[in-house]
LUMVO-142714 format. One record per residue (C-alpha): residue number from 1; residue in one letter; z, y, x. Coordinates in pm, whole numbers, padded with zeros to 5 digits. Layout:
LUMVO-142714
@lumnu NUM nulum A pz Z py Y px X
...
END
This chain:
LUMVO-142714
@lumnu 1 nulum X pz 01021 py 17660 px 13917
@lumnu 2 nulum X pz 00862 py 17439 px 13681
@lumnu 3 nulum X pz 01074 py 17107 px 13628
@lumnu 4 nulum X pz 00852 py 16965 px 13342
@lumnu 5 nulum X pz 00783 py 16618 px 13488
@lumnu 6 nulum X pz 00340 py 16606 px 13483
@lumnu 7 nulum X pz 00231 py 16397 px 13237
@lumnu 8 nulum X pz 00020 py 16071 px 13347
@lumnu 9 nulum X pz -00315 py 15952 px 13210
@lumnu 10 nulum X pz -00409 py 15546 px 13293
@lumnu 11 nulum X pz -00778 py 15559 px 13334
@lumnu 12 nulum X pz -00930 py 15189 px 13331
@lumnu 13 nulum X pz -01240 py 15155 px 13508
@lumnu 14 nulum X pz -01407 py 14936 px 13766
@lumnu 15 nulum X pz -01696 py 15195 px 13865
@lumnu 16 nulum X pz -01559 py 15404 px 14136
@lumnu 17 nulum X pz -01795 py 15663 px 14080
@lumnu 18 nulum X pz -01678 py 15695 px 13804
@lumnu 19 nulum X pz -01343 py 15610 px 13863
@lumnu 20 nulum X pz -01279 py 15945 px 14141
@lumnu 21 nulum X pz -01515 py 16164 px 13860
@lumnu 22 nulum X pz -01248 py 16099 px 13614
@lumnu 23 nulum X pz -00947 py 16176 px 13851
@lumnu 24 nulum X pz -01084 py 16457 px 13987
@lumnu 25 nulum X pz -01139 py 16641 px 13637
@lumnu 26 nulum X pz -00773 py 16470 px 13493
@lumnu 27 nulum X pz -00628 py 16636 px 13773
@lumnu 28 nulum X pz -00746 py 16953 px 13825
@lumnu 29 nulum X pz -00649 py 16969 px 13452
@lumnu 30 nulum X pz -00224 py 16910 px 13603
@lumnu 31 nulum X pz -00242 py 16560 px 13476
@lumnu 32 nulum X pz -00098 py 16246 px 13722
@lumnu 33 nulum X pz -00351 py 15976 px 13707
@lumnu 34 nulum X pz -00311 py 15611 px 13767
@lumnu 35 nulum X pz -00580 py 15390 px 13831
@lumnu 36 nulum X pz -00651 py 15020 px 13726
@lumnu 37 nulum X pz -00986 py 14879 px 13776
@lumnu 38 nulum X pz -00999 py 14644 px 13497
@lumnu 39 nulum X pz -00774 py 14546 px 13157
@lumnu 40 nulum X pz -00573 py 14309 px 13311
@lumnu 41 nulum X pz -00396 py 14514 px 13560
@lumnu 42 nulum X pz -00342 py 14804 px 13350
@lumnu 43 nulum X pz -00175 py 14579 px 13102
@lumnu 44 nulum X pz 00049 py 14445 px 13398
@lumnu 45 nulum X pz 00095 py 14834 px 13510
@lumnu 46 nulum X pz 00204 py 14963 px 13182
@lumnu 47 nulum X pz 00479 py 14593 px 13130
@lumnu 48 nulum X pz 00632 py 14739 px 13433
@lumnu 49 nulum X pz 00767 py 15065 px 13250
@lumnu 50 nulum X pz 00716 py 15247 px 13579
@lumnu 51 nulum X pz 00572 py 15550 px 13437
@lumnu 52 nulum X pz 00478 py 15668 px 13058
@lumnu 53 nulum X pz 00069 py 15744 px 13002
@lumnu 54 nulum X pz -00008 py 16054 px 12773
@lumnu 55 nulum X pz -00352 py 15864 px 12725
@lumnu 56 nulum X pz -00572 py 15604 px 12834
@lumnu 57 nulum X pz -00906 py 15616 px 12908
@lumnu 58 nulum X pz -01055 py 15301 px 12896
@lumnu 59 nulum X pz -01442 py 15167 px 12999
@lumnu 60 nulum X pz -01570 py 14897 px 12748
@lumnu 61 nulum X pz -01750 py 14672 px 13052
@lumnu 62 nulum X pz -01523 py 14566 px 13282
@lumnu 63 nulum X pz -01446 py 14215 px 13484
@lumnu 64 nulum X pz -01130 py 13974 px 13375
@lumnu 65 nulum X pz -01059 py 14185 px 13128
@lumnu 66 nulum X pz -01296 py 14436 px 12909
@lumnu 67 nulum X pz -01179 py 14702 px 12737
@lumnu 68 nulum X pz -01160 py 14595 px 12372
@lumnu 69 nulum X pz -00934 py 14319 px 12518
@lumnu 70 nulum X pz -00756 py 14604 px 12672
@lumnu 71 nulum X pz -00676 py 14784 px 12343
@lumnu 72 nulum X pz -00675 py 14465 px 12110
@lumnu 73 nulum X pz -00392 py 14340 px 12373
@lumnu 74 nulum X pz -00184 py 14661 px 12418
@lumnu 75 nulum X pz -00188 py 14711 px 12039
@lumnu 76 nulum X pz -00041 py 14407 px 11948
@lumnu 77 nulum X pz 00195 py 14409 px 12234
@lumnu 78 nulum X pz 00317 py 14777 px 12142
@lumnu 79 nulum X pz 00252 py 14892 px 12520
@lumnu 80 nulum X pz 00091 py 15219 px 12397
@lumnu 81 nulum X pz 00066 py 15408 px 12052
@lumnu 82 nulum X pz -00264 py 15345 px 11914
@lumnu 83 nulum X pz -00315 py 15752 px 11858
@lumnu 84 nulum X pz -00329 py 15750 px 12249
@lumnu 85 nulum X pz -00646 py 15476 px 12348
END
């Protein structure tokens, strides 16, 4: 019995298209995958401390706000390693 909790990747997109292509693949690979349409909520969804992320995948063009905001915003709040945007 494997016990190993899965490991979760946050992918940030508001195309959902895009956004089942990407959880589809992430978790056919065994990877959890949490969803947040835009930068805003998956800044609010990794504050909570919920779950850890292995990665995050992040779309550049997205409402509220984009994705450099994203990763200029979780940088210099420490949410996630910068090795793992």
């Amino acid at each position: 019995m494997n016990t190993e909790a899965k490991k979760n990747i946050l992918v940030i997109d508001d195309d959902d298209f895009l956004m089942e292509l990407y959880a589809l693949a992430f978790q056919k690979a065994g990877y959890g995958v949490v969803a947040a349409w835009n930068g805003q909520e998956a800044l609010d969804l990794i504050a909570k401390g919920e779950k850890e992320y292995e990665a995050a995948v992040v779309d550049i063009y997205m409402p509220v706000v984009d994705g450099f905001g994203f990763v200029q915003a979780a940088l210099d709040r420490k949410l996630l390693p910068a090795n793992r945007i």
